[in-house]
C-alpha positions as CSV (number, residue, x, y, z in Angstrom):
1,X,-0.5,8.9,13.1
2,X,-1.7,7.5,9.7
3,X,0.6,5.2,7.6
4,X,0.4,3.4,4.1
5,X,1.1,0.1,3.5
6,X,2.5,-0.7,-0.1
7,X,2.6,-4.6,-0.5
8,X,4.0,-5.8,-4.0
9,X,6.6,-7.5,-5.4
10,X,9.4,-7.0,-7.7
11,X,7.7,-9.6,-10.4
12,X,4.4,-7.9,-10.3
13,X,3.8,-6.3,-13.6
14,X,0.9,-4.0,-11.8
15,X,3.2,-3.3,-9.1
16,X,5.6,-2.0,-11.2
17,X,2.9,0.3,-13.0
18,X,1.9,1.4,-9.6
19,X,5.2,2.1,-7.7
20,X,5.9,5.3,-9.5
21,X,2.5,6.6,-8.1
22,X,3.0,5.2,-4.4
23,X,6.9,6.5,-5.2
24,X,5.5,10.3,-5.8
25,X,2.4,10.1,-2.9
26,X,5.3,8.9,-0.6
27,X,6.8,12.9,-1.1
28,X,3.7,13.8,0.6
29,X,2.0,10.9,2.9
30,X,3.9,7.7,4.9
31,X,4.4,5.1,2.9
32,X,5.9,2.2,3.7
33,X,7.1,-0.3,0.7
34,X,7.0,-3.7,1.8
35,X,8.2,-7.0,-0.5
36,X,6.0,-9.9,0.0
37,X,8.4,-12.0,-0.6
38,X,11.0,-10.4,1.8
39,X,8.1,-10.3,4.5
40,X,5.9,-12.6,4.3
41,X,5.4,-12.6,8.2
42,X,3.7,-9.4,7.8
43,X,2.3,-10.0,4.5
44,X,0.7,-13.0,6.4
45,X,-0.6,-10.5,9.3
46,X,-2.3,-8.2,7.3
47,X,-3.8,-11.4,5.1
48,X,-2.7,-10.2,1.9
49,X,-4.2,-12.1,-0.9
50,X,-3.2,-10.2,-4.3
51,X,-0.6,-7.4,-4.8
52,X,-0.5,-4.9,-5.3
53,X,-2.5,-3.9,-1.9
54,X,-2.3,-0.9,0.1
55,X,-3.2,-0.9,3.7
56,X,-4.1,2.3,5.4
57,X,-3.3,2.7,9.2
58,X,-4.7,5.0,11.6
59,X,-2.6,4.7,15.4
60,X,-1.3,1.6,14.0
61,X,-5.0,0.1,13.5
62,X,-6.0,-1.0,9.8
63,X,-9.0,1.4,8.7
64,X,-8.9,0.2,4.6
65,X,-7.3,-2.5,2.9
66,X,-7.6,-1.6,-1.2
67,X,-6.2,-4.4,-3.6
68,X,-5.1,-3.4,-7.2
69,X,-3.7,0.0,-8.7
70,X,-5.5,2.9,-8.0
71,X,-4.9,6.5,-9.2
72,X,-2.9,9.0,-7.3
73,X,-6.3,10.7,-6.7
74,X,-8.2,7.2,-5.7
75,X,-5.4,7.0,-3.1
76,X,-5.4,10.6,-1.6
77,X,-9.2,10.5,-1.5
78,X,-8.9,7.3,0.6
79,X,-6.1,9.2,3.1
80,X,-8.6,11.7,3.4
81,X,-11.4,10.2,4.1
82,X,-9.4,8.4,7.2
């Protein structure tokens, strides 16, 4: 099963720009929003250094990590591609 990581925050001006685009590819793909300040235990164990960052899963196994905000096609492209 493949899976999306979203990791931002709610003070993030990017991540703000970006939820609505992770908000609308969640209609269609897994996503799973996750506050780094609400978890930083799993912020810690998928070393996230910058939000926003999205981490693509495959069977539960990370395949991509992408920081930053990426189009709706950028991030389609990567599900794809995985």
């Amino acid at each position: 099963m493949k899976q999306i990581l979203y990791f931002s925050a709610t003070w993030c001006g990017p991540c703000k720009n970006f939820k609505p685009i992770m908000e609308s590819i969640s209609n269609s793909i897994p996503v799973q929003f996750i506050d780094v300040d609400q978890n930083p235990t799993l912020s810690a164990q998928y070393s996230i250094r910058s939000i926003p960052t999205l981490v693509f899963l495959k069977d539960g196994q990370e395949i991509n990590k992408r920081p930053g905000v990426l189009s709706e096609s950028q991030v389609k492209e990567i599900w794809n591609q995985i």
